[in-house]
C-alpha positions as CSV (number, residue, x, y, z in Angstrom):
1,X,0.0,0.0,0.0
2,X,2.7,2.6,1.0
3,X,4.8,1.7,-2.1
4,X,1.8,2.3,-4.4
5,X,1.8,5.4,-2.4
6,X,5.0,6.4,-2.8
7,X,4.7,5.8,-6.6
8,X,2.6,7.6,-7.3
9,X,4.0,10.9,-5.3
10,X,7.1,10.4,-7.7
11,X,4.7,10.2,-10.5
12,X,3.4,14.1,-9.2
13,X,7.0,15.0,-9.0
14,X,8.2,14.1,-11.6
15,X,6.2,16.2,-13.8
16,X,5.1,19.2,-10.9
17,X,2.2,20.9,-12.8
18,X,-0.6,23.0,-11.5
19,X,-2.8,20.3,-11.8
20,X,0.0,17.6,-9.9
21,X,0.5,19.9,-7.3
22,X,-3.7,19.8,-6.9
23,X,-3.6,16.3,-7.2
24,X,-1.1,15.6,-4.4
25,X,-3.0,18.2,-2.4
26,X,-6.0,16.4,-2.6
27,X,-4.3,12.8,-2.0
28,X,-2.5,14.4,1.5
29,X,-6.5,15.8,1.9
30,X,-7.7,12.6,1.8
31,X,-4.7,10.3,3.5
32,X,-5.3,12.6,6.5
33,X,-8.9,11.7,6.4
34,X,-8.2,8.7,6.7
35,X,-5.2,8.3,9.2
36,X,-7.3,10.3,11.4
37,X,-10.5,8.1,11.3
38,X,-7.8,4.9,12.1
39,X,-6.3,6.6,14.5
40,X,-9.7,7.5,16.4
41,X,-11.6,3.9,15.7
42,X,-8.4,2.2,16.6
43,X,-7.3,3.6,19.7
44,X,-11.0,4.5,21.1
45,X,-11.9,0.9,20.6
46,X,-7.9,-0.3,22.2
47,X,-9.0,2.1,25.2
48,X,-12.9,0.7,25.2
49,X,-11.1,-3.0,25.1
50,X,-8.5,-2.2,27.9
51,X,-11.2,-0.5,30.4
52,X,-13.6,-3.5,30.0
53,X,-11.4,-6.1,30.7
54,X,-10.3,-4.6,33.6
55,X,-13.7,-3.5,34.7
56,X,-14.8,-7.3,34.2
57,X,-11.1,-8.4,35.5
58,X,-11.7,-6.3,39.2
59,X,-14.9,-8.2,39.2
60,X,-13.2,-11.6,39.4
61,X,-16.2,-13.7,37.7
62,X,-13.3,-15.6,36.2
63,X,-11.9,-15.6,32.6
64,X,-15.1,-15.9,30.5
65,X,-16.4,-13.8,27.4
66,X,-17.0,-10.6,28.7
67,X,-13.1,-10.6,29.1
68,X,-12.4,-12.8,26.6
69,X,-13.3,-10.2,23.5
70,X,-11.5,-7.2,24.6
71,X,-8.5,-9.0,25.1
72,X,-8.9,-10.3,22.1
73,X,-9.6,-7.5,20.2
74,X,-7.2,-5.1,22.1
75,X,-3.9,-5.9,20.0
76,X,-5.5,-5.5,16.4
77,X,-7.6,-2.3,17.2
78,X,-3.7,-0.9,18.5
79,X,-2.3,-1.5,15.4
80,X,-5.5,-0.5,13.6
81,X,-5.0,2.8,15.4
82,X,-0.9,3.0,15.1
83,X,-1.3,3.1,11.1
84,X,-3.8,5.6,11.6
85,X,-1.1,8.1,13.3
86,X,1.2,6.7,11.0
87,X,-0.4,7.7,7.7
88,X,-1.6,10.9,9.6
89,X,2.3,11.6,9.9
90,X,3.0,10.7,6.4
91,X,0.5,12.8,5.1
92,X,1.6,15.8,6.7
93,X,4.9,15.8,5.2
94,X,3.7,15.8,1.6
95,X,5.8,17.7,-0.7
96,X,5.7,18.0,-4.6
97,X,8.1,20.9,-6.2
98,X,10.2,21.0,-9.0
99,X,13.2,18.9,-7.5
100,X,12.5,16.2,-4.9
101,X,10.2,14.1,-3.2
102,X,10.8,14.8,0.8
103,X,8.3,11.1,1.2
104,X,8.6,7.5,1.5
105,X,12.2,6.9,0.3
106,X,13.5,3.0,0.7
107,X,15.7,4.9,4.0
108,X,12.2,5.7,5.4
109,X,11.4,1.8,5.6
110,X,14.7,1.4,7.7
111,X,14.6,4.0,10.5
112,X,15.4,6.6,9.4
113,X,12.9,9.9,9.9
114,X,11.3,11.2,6.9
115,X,12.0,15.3,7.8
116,X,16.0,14.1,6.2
117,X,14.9,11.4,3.5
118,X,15.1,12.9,-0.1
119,X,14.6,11.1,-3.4
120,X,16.3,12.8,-6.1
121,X,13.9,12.5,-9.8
122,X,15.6,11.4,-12.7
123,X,14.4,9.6,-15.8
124,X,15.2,6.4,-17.6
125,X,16.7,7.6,-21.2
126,X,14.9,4.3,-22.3
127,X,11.3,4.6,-21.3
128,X,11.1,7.7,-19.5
129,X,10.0,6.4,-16.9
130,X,10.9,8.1,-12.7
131,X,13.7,6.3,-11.5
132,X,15.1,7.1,-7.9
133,X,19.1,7.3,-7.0
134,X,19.2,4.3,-5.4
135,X,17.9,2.3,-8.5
136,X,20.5,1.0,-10.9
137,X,17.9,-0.8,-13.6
138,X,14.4,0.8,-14.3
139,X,11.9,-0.8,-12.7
140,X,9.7,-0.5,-16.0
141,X,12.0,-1.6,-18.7
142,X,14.7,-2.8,-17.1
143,X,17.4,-1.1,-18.7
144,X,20.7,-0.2,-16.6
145,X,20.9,3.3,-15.5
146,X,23.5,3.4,-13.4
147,X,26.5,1.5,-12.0
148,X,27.2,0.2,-8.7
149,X,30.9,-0.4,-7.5
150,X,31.4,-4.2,-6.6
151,X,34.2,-2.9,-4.0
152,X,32.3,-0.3,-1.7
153,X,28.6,-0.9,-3.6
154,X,28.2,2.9,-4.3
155,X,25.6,3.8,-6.8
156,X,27.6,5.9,-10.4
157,X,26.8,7.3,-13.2
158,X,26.5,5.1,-15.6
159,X,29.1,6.5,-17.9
160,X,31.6,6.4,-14.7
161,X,34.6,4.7,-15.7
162,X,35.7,4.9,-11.8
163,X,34.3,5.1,-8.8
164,X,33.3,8.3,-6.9
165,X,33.5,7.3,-3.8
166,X,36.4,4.7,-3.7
167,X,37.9,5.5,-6.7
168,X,38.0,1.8,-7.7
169,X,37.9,0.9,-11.7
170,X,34.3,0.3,-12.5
């Protein structure tokens, strides 16, 4: 879901029209909407769970179905209401301008914060289609766009004869 996401914010970028920038103004409109309504459902109904099981825990009547569906049902309305705030976040930070896309980069999905993350647009000379830095074939086509050094696996130019980093022979 977040990578169709992402896609399609580099698809705005990449061509940042009037019209784009309306477009990703309505998509952060409406992924707001939404991470809201998550966040609300899932962590009213996680706090609705917790205060009934402990309501029907204090009353010692033993471990029977009034306490056996909010516990149940405590875990998945948490995480219903953790990808609320999360897309709520992500959402905010929507960004389409002439140069980058400040969303959603691969560096995102490791840890690191979003405020720093920056995917740079480029084209593939093949197919035209957005291709990111870190990408060295196009994910359309499959045409190789740029090099990456076998000794210290930094991503070149494809008409690099050496590496920038390590200076190595490509």
């Amino acid at each position: 879901m977040f990578n169709k996401f992402r896609d399609e914010m580099v698809r705005l970028n990449a061509n940042p029209t009037e019209e784009n920038k309306k477009r990703a103004k309505k998509l952060r409109i409406k992924m707001k909407t939404v991470g809201i309504t998550l966040a609300i459902l899932g962590w009213g109904g996680a706090i609705a769970c917790f205060v009934l099981f402990t309501i029907n825990a204090a009353s010692l009547s033993g471990f029977g179905p009034k306490m056996l569906i909010p516990f149940l049902l405590f875990m998945p309305l948490a995480v219903i209401g953790s990808i609320g705030l999360f897309m709520n976040g992500v959402a905010s930070r929507l960004v389409v301008n002439e140069n980058i896309v400040n969303i959603m980069s691969q560096a995102h999905f490791n840890g690191e914060t979003i405020e720093n993350t920056q995917v740079q647009i480029s084209k593939c000379p093949n197919c035209g289609d957005p291709i990111s830095d870190d990408e060295v074939f196009c994910s359309k086509c499959g045409k190789q766009v740029k090099k990456e050094c076998f000794d210290c696996g930094h991503i070149n130019k494809l008409e690099d004869l050496f590496c920038a980093k390590c200076g190595k022979k490509l």
